[in-house]
DODREN-697221 format. One record per residue (C-alpha): x, y, z; residue number from 1; residue in three letters. Coordinates in nm, 3 decimals. Example, Ala and Ser with C-alpha at 12.3 -4.5 7.8 and 13.67 -1.06 7.14 Angstrom:
1.230|-0.450|0.780|1|Ala
1.367|-0.106|0.714|2|Ser
//
This chain:
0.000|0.000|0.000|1|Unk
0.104|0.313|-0.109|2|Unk
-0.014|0.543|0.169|3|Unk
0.245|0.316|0.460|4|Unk
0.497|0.476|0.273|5|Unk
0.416|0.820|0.452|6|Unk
0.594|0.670|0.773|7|Unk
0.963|0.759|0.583|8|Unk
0.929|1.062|0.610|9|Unk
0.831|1.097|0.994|10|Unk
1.059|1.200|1.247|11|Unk
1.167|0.893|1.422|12|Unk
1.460|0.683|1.342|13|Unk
1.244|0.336|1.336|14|Unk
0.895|0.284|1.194|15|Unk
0.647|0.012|1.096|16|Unk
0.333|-0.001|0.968|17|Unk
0.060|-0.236|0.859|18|Unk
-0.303|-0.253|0.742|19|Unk
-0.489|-0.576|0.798|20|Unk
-0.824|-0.723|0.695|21|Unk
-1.071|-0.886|0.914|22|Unk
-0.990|-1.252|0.834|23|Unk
-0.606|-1.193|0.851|24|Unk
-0.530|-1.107|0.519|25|Unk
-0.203|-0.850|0.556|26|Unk
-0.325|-0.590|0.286|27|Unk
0.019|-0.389|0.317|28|Unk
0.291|-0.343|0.521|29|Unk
0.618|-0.085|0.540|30|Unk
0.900|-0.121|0.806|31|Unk
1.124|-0.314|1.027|32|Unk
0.806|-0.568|1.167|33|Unk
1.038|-0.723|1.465|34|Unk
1.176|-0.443|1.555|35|Unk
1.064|-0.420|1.927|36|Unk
0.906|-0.096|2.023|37|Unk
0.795|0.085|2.334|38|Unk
0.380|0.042|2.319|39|Unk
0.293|0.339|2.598|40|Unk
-0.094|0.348|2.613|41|Unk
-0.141|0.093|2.309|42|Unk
-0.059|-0.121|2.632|43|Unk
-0.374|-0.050|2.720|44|Unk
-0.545|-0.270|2.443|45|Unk
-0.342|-0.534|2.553|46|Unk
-0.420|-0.543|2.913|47|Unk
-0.779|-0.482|2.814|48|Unk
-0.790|-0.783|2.643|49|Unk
-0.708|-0.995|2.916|50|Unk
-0.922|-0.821|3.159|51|Unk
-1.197|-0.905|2.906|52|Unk
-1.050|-1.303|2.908|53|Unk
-1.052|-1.279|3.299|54|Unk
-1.447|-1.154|3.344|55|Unk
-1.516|-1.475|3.090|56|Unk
-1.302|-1.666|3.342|57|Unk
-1.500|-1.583|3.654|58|Unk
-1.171|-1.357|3.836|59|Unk
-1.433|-1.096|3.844|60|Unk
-1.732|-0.936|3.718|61|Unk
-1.804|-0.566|3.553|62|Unk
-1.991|-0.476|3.887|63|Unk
-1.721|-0.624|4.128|64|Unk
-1.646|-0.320|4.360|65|Unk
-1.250|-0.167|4.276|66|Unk
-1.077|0.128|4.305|67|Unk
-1.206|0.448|4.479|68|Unk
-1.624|0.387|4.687|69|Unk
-1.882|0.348|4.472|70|Unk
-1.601|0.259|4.150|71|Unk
-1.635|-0.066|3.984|72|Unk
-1.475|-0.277|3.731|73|Unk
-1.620|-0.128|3.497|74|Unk
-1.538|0.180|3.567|75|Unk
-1.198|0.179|3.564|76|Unk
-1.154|0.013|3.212|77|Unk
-1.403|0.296|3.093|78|Unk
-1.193|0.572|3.239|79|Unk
-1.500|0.677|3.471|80|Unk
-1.420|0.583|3.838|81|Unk
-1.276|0.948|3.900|82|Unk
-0.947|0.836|3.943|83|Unk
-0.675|1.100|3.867|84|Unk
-0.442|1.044|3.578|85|Unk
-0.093|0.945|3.760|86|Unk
-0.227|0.954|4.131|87|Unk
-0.438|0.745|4.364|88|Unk
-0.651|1.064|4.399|89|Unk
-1.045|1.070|4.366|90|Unk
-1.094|1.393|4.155|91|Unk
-1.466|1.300|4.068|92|Unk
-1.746|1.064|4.133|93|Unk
-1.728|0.729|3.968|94|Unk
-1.944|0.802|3.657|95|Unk
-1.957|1.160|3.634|96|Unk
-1.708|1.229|3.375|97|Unk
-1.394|1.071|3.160|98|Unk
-1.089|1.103|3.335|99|Unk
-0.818|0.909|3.165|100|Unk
-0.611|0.706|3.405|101|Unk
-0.294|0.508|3.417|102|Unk
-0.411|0.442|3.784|103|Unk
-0.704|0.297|3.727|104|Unk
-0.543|0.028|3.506|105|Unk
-0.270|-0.044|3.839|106|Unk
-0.592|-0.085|4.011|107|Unk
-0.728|-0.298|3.769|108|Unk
-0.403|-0.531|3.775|109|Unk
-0.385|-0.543|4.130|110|Unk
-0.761|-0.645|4.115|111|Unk
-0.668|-0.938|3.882|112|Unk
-0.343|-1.064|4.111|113|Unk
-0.549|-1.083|4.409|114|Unk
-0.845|-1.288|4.193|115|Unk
-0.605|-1.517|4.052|116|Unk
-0.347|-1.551|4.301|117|Unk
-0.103|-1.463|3.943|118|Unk
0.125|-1.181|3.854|119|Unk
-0.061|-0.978|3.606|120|Unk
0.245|-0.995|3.325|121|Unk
0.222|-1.350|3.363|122|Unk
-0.183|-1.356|3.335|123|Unk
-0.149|-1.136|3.026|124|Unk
0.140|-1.349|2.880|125|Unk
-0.080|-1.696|2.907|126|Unk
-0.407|-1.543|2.788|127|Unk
-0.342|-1.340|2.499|128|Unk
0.046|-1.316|2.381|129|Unk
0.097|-1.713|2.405|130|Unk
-0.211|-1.847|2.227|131|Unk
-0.176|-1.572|1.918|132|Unk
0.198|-1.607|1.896|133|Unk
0.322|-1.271|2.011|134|Unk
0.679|-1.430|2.087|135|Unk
0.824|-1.089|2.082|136|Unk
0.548|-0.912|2.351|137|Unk
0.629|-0.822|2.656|138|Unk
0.466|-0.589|2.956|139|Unk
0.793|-0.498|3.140|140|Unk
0.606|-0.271|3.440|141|Unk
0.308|-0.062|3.472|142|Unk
-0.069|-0.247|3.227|143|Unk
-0.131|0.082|3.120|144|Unk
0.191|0.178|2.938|145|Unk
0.494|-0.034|2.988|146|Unk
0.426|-0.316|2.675|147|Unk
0.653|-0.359|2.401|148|Unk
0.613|-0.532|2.080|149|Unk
0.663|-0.544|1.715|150|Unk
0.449|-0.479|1.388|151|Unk
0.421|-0.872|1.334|152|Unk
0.307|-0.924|1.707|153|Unk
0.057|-0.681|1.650|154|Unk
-0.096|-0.747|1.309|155|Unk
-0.143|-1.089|1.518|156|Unk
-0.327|-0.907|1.806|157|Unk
-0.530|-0.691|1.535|158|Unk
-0.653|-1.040|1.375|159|Unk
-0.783|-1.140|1.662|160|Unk
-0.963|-0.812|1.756|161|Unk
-1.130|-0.799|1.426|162|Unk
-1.226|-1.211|1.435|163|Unk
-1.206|-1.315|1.837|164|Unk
-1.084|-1.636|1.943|165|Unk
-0.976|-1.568|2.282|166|Unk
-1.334|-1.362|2.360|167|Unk
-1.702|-1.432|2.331|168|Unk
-1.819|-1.237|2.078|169|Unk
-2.088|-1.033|2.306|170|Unk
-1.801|-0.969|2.565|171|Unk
-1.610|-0.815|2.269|172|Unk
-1.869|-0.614|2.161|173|Unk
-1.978|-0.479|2.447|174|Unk
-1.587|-0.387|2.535|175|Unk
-1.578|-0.227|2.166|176|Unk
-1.907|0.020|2.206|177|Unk
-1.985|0.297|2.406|178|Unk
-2.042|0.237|2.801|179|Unk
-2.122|0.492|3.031|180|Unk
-2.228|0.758|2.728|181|Unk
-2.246|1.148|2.683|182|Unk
-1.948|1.159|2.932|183|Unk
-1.737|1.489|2.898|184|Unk
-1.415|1.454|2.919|185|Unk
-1.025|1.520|2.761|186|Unk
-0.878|1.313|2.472|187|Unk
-0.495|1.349|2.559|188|Unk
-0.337|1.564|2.290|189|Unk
-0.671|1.633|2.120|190|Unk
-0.812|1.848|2.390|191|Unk
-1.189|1.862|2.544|192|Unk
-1.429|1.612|2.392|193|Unk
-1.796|1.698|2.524|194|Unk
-1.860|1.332|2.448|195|Unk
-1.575|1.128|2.561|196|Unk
-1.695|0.828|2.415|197|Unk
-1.505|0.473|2.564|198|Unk
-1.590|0.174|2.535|199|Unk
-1.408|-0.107|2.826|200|Unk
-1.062|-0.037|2.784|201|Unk
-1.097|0.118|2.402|202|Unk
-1.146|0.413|2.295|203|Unk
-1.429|0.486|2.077|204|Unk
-1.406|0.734|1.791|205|Unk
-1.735|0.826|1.761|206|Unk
-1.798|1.197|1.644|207|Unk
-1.483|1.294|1.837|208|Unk
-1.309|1.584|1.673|209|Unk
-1.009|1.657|1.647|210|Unk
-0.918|1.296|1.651|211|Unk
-0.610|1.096|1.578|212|Unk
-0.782|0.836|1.354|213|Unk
-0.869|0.992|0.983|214|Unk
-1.168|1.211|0.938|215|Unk
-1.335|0.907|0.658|216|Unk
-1.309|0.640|0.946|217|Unk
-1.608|0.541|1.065|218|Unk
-1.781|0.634|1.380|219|Unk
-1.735|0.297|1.495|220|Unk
-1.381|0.281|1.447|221|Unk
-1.201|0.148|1.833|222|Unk
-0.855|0.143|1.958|223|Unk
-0.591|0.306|2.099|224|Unk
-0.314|0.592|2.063|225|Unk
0.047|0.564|2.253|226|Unk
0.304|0.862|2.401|227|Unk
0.551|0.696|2.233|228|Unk
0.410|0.740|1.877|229|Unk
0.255|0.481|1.847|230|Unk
-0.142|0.331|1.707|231|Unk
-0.386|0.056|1.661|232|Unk
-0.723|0.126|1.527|233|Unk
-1.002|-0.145|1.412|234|Unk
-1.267|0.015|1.161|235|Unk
-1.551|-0.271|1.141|236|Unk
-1.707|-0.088|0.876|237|Unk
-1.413|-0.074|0.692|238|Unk
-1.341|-0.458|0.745|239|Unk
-0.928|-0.356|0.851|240|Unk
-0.701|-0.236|1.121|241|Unk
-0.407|-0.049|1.071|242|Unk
-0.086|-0.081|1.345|243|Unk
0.139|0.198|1.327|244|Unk
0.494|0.179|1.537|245|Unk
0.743|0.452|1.591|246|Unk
1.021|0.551|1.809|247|Unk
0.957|0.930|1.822|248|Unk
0.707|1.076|2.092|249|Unk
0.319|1.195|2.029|250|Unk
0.359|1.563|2.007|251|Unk
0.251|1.803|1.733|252|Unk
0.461|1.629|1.450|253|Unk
0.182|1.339|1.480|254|Unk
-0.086|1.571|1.536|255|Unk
-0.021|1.695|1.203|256|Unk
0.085|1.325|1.045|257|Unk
-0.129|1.060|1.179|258|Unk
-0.503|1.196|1.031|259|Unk
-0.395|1.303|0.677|260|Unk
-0.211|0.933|0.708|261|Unk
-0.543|0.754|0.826|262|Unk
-0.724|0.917|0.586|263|Unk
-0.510|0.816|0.272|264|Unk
-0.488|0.459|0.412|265|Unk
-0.888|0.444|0.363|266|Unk
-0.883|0.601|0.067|267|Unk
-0.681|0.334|-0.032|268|Unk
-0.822|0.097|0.084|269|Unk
-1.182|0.221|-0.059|270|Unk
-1.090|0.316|-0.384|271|Unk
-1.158|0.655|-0.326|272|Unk
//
C-alpha cells in the first residue's frame, strides 16, 4: 500500500506499519516488523484484552467493587471511576465524567493478582500473547503503558480483535461500544471532547473531533493511541485495522501526520 509509505518521512529513526483485513489477510505493510518498540498506552489494548479473558473466566465481574467507593470494574476500564491520571486521587465521582487514568489500570491489575493468586504480566502473557503467537510481547512494568512489541506481534493481536478467538463475541462487543455515554471529558493531545466516548478499555471514535484516527473512518472505528508514537485502530465498517509503530514521541509532528495518514490509508483501501 502506497499510503504506509508516509511513515519515511516521519521524524523517528524506526517505523512500521501495517493494514490488515478482518480474516487476517495483511493488505500492506512498510518497516522493520520485529523491531521491538515501546507500546505506551497501546498497552492498554493489551491489558484490556485480558481483563476481558478474565471476566469470561470468573476472576471478576463488571460490577465487582474496585478502586475508589462506589467505582467498579467497569469503571476503571471505561476511564469513569474518577481516578486522577498518575495519582491514587479521587478527583470525581465514579461516573460523572472521563478522566483518563494510568491508575485505574494499576488498580485494575492489582484487582486481577489478588483474583487469581497470578502476577498480572504473567496472566497477560498466558491469555493473549501465548495463544496468538506474540513471541516478541512483553509488559515490562506498569498495564497501562509499559508493553513492548513489534508490527508482526501486532498485526497478530489486530486479527484477533477484528475475528475473536480468545473472547465471546458479546463480551467483545460490548468492550468495543460505548459504556457509560455522553461523558465529557479530555482526549490526551486532542483536547476537550464533550462526548468522551469509551468503550471497556478502548477508545471509541465516535464523532470525536479533532481525533487521531482519519476524518473518513467510521464512527465505529475502536482502539488506541500511545506517548511513544505509536497506534492501533479497528474500523468494522471498513473490514481492517491499521498498526502503526514509531520511536519518536506523540507531540505536534503526529498531530499533524497521523489523520492526513489515516485518511489516505482508507482512501486506499476504498478506492476513493
Amino acid at each position: 500500500m502506497k499510503s504506509l509509505l508516509a511513515i519515511d518521512s516521519w521524524p523517528s529513526t524506526h517505523a512500521a506499519a501495517a493494514v490488515v483485513a478482518e480474516d487476517g489477510a495483511i493488505l500492506g505493510t512498510h518497516g522493520e516488523a520485529d523491531h521491538r518498540f515501546a507500546l505506551a498506552s497501546v498497552t492498554k489494548l493489551l491489558s484490556s484484552y485480558a481483563f476481558l479473558v478474565a471476566l469470561e473466566e470468573g476472576a471478576f465481574e463488571l460490577d465487582t467493587p474496585a478502586g475508589p467507593e462506589g467505582s467498579t470494574v467497569k469503571h476503571l476500564l471505561a476511564h469513569s471511576s474518577g481516578y486522577d491520571f498518575a495519582e491514587r486521587k479521587v478527583r470525581f465521582a465514579p461516573g460523572e465524567r472521563r478522566l483518563y487514568s494510568n491508575v485505574g489500570f494499576d488498580v485494575l491489575a492489582e484487582t486481577l493478582e489478588q483474583a487469581t493468586q497470578m502476577r498480572f504480566a504473567d496472566y497477560l502473557a498466558e491469555a493473549v500473547f501465548q495463544p496468538l503467537g506474540m513471541i516478541s510481547t512483553s509488559l515490562d512494568g506498569s498495564p497501562a503503558a509499559d508493553g513492548v512489541s513489534t508490527l508482526k506481534d501486532l498485526v497478530a493481536f489486530a486479527t484477533e480483535l477484528q475475528s475473536p478467538t480468545l473472547l465471546d463475541v458479546q463480551t467483545h462487543s460490548q468492550a468495543t461500544h460505548v459504556v457509560f455515554p455522553d461523558l465529557p471529558g479530555i482526549l490526551p493531545g486532542y483536547g476537550r471532547q464533550k462526548n468522551n466516548t469509551w468503550g471497556l478499555g478502548f477508545e471509541i471514535r465516535a464523532e470525536k473531533s479533532p481525533h487521531w484516527t482519519g476524518k473518513q473512518n467510521s464512527p465505529a472505528t475502536y482502539g488506541h493511541f500511545g506517548q511513544a508514537g505509536t497506534f492501533l485502530w479497528v474500523d468494522p465498517e471498513l473490514g481492517a485495522a491499521c498498526v502503526t509503530l514509531t520511536d519518536k514521541p506523540f507531540g505536534p509532528w503526529a498531530v499533524d501526520a497521523w489523520t492526513p495518514f489515516n485518511d489516505d490509508v482508507v482512501t486506499e483501501l476504498t478506492g476513493g
